[in-house]
Structure formats: structure tokens, C-alpha cells
N, C-alpha and C positions, 0 to 999 in steps of 0.2 A: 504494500500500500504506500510507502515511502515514496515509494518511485514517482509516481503518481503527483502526488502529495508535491515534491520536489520540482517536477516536469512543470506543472499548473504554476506554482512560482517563480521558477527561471521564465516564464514566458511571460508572465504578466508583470516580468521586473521587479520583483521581491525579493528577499534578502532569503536565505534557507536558513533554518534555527537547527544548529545540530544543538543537541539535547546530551548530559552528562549523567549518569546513576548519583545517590547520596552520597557514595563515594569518591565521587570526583575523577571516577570512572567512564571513561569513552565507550559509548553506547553502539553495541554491535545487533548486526541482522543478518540473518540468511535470507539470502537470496537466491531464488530455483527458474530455470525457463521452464516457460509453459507448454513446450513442446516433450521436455522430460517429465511434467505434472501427466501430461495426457498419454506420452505412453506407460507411463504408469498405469493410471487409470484403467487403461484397455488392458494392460497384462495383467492386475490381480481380477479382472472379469473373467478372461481365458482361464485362469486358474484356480478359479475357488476351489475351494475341497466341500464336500459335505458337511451341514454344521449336524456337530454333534450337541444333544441336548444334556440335560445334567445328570439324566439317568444313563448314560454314556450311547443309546441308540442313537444309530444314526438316521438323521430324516432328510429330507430335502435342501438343496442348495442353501448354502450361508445365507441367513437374511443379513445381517451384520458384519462386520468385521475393519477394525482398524490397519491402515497401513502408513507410514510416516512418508512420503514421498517429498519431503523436504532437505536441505542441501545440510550437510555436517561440517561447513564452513565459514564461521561469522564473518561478515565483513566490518570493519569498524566506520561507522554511519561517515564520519570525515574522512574514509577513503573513497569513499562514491561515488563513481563517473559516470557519465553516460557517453 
């Protein structure tokens, strides 16, 4: 959402407010492409497994299931280019 957020101010001539923790710590984000979000998406489709319920039978395809398709890379918000 940064990005975003960032982009709409560079263009309308506004100043960006990088933001610190109480720390006084440089405020990092991961940032993922939307092209890696979506084949994500379509691969754990292709792959579900059958959800198993609590009595351990197994029933019909996962209604649910988490998967983090997010980057394991912070970037620190003051290093962010476009």
C-alpha cells in the first residue's frame, strides 16, 4: 500500500513522510510482485490436498487454508525507489 500511498504524493508534489518505530528505528516492509502473489494463488489451487476434519476423516477439498505468499525481505521504507 506504500507504494501507492508514495506514487499519489510524488505526483501531486508532496513531500513523503518516512515514518521511525519508538525506537528510533527505521521502518521496514516487504514488498512482493503481483505476478509472484498470482502464481501463487493458482499453485496452492492446483494443489490442495483434502481437508481433513478433527475426527481425522477425510472429506472434500480444503474449504480453508493459509498460505504466506509474501517476500522474506524487508526493505527499509528510506530505501525505496521506484
Amino acid at each position: 500500500m506504500a507504494c501507492f500511498f508514495f506514487t499519489k504524493d510524488i505526483l501531486q508534489g508532496k513531500t513523503i513522510d518516512a515514518y521511525q518505530t519508538q525506537e528510533e528505528k527505521e521502518v521496514a516492509r516487504d514488498f512482493t510482485y503481483i505476478d509472484d502473489v498470482m502464481k501463487g494463488c493458482l499453485g496452492a489451487l492446483d494443489t490442495a490436498r483434502k481437508s481433513t476434519s478433527s475426527s481425522g476423516k477425510k472429506r472434500g477439498p480444503a474449504q480453508l487454508r493459509v498460505y504466506n505468499l509474501g517476500n522474506t525481505s524487508p526493505v527499509p521504507v528510506g530505501k525505496f525507489s521506484f
